[in-house]
Structures are given as C-alpha cells and as structure tokens.
C-alpha positions in Angstrom: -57.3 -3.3 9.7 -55.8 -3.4 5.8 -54.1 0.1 6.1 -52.2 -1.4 9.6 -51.0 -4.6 8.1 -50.0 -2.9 5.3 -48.1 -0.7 7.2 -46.5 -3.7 9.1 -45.2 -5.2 6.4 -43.6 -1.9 4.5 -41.2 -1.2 8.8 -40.8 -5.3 8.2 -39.4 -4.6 4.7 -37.7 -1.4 5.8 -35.8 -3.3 8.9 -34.8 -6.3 6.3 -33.0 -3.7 4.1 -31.7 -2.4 7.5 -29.9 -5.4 8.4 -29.2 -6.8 4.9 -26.8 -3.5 3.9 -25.4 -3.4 7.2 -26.8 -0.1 8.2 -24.9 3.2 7.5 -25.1 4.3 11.4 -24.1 1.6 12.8 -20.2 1.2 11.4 -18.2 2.0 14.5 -14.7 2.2 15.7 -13.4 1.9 19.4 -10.2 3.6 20.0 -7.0 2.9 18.4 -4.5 0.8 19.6 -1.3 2.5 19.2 2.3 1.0 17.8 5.8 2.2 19.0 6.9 5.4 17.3 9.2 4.9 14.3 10.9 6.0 11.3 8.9 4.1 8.1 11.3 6.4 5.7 13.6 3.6 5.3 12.1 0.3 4.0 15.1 -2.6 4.5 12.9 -5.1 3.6 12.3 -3.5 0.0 14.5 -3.0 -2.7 12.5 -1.4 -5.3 11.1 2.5 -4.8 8.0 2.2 -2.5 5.3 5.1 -3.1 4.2 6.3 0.4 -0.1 6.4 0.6 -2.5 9.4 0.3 -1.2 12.1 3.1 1.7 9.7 4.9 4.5 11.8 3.1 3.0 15.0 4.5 3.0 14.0 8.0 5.5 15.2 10.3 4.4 13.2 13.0 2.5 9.9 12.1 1.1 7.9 14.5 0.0 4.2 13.7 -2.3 2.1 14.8 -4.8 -0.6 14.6 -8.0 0.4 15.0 -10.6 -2.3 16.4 -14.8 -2.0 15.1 -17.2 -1.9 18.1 -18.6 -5.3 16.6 -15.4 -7.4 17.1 -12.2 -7.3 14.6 -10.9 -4.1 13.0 -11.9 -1.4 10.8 -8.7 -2.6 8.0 -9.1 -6.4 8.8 -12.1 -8.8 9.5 -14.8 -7.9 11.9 -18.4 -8.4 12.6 -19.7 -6.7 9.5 -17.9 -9.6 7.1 -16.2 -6.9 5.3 -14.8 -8.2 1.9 -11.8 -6.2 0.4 -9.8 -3.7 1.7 -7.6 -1.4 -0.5 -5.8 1.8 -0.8 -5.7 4.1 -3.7 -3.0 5.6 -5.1 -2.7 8.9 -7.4 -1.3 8.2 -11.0 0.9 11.2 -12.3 3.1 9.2 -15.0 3.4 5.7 -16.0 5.4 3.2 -14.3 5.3 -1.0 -13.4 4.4 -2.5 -9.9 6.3 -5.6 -9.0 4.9 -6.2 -5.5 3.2 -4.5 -2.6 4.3 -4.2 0.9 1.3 -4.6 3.6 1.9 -3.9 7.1 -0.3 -6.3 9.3 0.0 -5.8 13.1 -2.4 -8.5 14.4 -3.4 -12.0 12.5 -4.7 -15.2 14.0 -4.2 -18.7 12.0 -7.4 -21.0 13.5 -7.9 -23.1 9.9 -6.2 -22.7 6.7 -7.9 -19.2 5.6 -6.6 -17.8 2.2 -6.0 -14.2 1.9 -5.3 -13.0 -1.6 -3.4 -9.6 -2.8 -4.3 -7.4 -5.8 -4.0 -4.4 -7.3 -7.5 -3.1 -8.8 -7.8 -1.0 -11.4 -9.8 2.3 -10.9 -12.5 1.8 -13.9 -15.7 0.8 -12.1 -18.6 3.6 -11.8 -19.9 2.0 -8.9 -18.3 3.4 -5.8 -19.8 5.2 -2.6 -18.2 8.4 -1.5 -19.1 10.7 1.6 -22.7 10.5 2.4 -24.6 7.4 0.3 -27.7 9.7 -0.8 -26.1 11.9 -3.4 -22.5 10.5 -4.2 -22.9 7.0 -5.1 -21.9 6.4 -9.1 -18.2 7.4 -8.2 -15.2 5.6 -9.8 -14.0 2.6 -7.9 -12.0 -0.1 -7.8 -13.3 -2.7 -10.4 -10.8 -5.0 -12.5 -8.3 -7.0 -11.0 -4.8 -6.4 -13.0 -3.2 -9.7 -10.8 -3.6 -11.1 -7.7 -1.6 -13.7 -5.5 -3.0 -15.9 -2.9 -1.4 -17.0 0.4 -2.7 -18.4 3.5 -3.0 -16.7 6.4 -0.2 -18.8 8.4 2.3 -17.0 6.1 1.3 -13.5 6.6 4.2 -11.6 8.4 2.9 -9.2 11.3 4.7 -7.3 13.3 4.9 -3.7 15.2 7.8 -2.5 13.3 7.6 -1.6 9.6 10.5 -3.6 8.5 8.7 -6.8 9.7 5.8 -5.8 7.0 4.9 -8.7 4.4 5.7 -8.4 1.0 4.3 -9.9 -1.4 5.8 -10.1 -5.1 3.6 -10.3 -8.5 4.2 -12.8 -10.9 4.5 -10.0 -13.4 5.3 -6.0 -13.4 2.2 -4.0 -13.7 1.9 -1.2 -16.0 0.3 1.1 -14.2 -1.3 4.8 -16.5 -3.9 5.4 -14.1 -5.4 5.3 -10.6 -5.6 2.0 -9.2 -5.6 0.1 -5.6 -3.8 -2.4 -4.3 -4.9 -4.1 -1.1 -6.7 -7.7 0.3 -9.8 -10.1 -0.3 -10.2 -11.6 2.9 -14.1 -13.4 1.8 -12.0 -16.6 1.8 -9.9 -16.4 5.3 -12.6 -19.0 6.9 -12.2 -18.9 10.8 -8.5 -16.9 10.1 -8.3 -13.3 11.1 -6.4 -10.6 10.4 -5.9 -6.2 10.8 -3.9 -4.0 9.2 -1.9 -0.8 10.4 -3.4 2.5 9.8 -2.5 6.2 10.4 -4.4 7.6 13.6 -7.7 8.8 12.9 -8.1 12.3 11.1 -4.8 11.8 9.4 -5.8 10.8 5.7 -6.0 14.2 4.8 -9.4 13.8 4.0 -8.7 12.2 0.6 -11.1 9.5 0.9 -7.9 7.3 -0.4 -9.3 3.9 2.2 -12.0 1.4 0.2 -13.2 -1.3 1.3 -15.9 -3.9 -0.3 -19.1 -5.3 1.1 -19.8 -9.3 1.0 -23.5 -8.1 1.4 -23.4 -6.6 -2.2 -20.2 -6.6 -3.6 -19.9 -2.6 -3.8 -16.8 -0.7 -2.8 -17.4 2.3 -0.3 -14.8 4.1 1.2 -14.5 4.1 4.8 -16.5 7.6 4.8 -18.9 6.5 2.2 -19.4 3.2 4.5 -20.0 5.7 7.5 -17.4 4.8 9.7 -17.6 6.7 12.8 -20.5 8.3 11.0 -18.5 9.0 7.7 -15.5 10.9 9.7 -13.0 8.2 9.5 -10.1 9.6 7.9 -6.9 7.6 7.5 -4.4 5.9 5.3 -4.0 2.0 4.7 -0.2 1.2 5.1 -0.1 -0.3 1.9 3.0 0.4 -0.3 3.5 -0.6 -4.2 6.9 -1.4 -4.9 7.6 0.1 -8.2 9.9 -0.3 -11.1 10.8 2.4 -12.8 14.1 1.2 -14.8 15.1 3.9 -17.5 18.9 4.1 -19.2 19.6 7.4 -18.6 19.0 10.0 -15.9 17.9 12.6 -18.4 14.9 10.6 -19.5 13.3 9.6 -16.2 11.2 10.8 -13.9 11.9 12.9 -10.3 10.6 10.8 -7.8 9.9 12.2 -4.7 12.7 15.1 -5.9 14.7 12.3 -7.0 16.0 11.0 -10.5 17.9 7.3 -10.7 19.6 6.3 -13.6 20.2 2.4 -14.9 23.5 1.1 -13.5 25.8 0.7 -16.9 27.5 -1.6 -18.1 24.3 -3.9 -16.7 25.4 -6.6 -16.8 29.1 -5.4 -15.4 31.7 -8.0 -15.2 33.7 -5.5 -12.0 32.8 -1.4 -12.2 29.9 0.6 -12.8 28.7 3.4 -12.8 25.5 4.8 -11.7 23.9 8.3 -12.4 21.7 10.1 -10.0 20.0 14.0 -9.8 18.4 15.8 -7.0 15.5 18.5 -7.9 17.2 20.3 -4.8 19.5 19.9 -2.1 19.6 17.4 0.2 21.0 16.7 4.1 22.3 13.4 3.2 22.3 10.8 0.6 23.9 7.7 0.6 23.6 4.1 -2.0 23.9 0.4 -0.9 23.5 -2.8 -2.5 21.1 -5.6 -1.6 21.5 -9.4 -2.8 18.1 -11.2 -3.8 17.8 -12.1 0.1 17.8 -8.6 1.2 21.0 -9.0 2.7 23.4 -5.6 2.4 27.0 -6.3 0.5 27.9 -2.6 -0.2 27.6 0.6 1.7 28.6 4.5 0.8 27.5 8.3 2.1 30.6 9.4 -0.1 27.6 11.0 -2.6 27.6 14.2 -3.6 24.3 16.2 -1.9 24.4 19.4 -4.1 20.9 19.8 -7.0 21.8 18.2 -9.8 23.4 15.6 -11.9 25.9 13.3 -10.1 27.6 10.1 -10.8 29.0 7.5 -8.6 31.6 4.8 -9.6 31.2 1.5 -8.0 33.6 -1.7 -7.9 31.7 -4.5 -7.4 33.8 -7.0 -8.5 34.5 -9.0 -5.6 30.6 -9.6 -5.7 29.5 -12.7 -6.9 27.8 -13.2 -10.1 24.0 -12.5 -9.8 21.0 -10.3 -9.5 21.3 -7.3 -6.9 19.9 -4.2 -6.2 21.0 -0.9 -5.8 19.2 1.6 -3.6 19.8 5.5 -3.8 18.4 7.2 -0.3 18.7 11.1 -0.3 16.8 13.0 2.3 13.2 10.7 3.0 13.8 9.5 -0.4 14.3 6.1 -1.4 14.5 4.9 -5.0 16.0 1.4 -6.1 16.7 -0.7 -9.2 17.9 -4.1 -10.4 21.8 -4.6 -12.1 23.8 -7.8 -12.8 27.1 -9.1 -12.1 28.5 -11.3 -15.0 32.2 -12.1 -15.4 
C-alpha cells in the first residue's frame, strides 16, 4: 500500500513539473497566415543602415507571415503559453552603434493600457536552451539589457507592408563589439496583444537566430530549444537594428553589405558637399537621396557612378533649410545612411 502511494505522489510530482515548464511537446504552431509579397530591400521609413536578420539577405524569395500557436495568439507575440520576451540575434563581425530598431508587427489589439518595452540584450548569459533541452542547455543567451524604451501598446504601428513597421529610437547609440538581440518584453502588456511578422517556416536557415523567454522561469530558449513544432521551427524575427556607422573618410570604414559610405564634408556645409562612396564590386544601379528629420524626401539622384570602386558625388543643398538631415546611398539591395547638417 506504501510502495503505490509512493508511486502516486512521484506521476503527481512528475505532471506538476509537466505543467509548470510548459511542456516541451506541447509548443505548437497552426499554419501561417501569409502577407502580400513585397520588396523589404528598401526601408523609407529608416534613414540609418538597417542590418537584415539571420538568413533574410540570402533569400531569393521570402515569404512572410504571422504564424498563430495552437493555444491562442502567435508564436512571435502573446499566446496561451504567457511567453515573456521575444528577440532576434544578430552576428557581430566589427564594432558599430545602434540608434533604434525597426519591428514589423502585423496584428495588435489595444483592450487596457498594456506596456510593451524594446531592448537590445547583450549575449553574455550561459543560460540558454538550444535544440533538444537534454544535452544543450548552458548555451550563451541573451542576458543584460544595454537600454530599453517602453511604449504602450496603443502606439505600436502594425501594418502588412514593411514601410508601415514601428520604429522605435534609443535614447542613446549602442556600442555594439559582440552578439546581442534586440526584440520585446511583453510580461507587462496586461489584456493588450500583439504578433510579429516572421519569415515562412523552414526559412531561418537553421541558425537558431529566434529566442524567446519564459514567464514560468525566466530562461531564454530558442524557438527550437522551446520545441516549437517539435524543435523544427526555423524562422527569422523581422527585427532590424538601425545602425550608425559614421566614419570621415571612405578609406577607414567598413564594406557593408559590399558597400563603403563616407561622412558628408564640410558637415556642417553652409551650400555644397561632397560625399564619398565605394562598391566592393559592380552594381546594377545606385542612386542617393536626402531625408529631413520627418522622413520626408528633399533630394533625389541615380546620376552615381556604378563601376567597383571609389566614387564621389557633389551635392548642392543650399536651398535646403538649416537643419539635421540624412543622406542615404542605395546600390544594388544595399542601403547605407548617415546624418549631415546644414548651417549657413
């Protein structure tokens, strides 16, 4: 009689862990809603270089989507499992600043006054859950927060075209020398809910790039290491830093996406400038317009030459007010952007 109570209370104790760590199996997805095809190459709302997430720049074909959980909500949004964070990872090869992030939300709902608040994580925890949760938990994950910015949910922009996405600026550039993750804590959105736009399933390139973090015990997992779909969801967050990566002179900078940009000089310019670009290889196109601080576009030229190499373009802005702008060099998928000022 002992032994059989005993072994009652060990499946009682086994079905409460179960439940409290919201069982591996049981993370599900239903199938993806799919959003109108598109070109995401150029970002009109940004005007700072945006890095595209994990695989996205390899894709020839993208397809995006919001994919719901069989519980209720979505797998990059709220849903019955009372997921906390969600975040995408980025790949550090040299050092630059973050100024804001770009989230693409295609679904919200504003019941009460939920908060939702944006941060970039740096990758220095130990205690992240890759793949399968028996032998690859003690993995690097996000852990501290470099800044955050909280909004409520009313003011989240959604939309089913990319240049509808929210943006959201940090009160000061990141310096950014390693991997990190920017994304969003939702464990204060109340009865608000919200999803975020995804790549189609299987077109992460396996990466593992996706985290998200439990309000059940505050680890990270990624969505394979949760065991999504039975630890085969493979996707990319559409998360985008924007990035500053301001250096005076062509030579010393960085190719970015096959792409160098140079500092405008004279910054400030009281009328002409001049602005330095190079191309690691040949390009199709390439083109340069100005944005004011509203976004709004007060200068536009393809006359650029498209050849490898060093180039410069001469630029009269004088009729321009006095101000803040920012010029944005596109050549082939490439987009790079920086900041210049007209004083007279």
């Amino acid at each position: 009689m002992m032994k059989i109570k005993n072994t009652l209370a060990i499946c009682s104790l086994m079905l409460m862990f179960l439940f409290s760590t919201q069982g591996y199996t049981q993370k599900k997805s239903g199938n993806p809603n799919f959003l109108p095809k598109q070109n995401i190459s150029y970002l009109a709302k940004t005007p700072n270089d945006t890095l595209l997430p994990g695989n996205l720049s390899n894709l020839v074909t993208p397809e995006y989507v919001l994919i719901p959980s069989d519980n209720g909500g979505y797998v990059l949004g709220t849903n019955g499992w009372n997921d906390k964070c969600k975040c995408e990872q980025f790949k550090v090869t040299y050092n630059y600043h973050i100024e804001g992030a770009i989230y693409w939300f295609g679904y919200k709902r504003a019941d009460s006054a939920g908060l939702v608040r944006f941060a970039i994580w740096n990758m220095d925890s130990v205690n992240g859950t890759t793949y399968d949760t028996a032998t690859h938990t003690g993995q690097t994950s996000p852990g501290t927060i470099f800044v955050a910015v909280t909004d409520t949910t009313k003011n989240i922009d959604t939309s089913s075209i990319y240049s509808q996405a929210h943006i959201v600026m940090f009160p000061f550039p990141v310096l950014v020398t390693s991997d990190y993750c920017i994304g969003f804590d939702m464990s204060n959105i109340g009865g608000d809910s919200i999803a975020l736009i995804s790549t189609n399933k299987g077109q992460g390139g396996n990466l593992q790039l996706v985290w998200e973090q439990w309000s059940t015990n505050n680890r990270w997992y990624t969505l394979q290491g949760a065991q999504w779909d039975s630890g085969s969801m493979d996707i990319d967050a559409m998360i985008f830093p924007i990035i500053d990566n301001t250096v005076g002179c062509v030579e010393n900078d960085e190719f970015i996406s096959g792409v160098k940009l140079s500092q405008s000089y004279p910054n400030p310019t009281p009328g002409e400038c001049t602005i330095s670009y190079e191309l690691a290889t040949p390009q199709s196109s390439a083109s340069i317009r100005i944005l004011d601080l509203q976004g709004k576009q007060v200068y536009y030229s393809e006359d650029l030459e498209k050849s490898q190499g060093i180039h410069k373009k001469i630029i009269d802005v004088a009729h321009l007010a006095n101000g803040t702008y920012f010029y944005v060099l596109s050549a082939g998928t490439a987009h790079l952007a920086k900041k210049m000022s007209i004083s007279k």
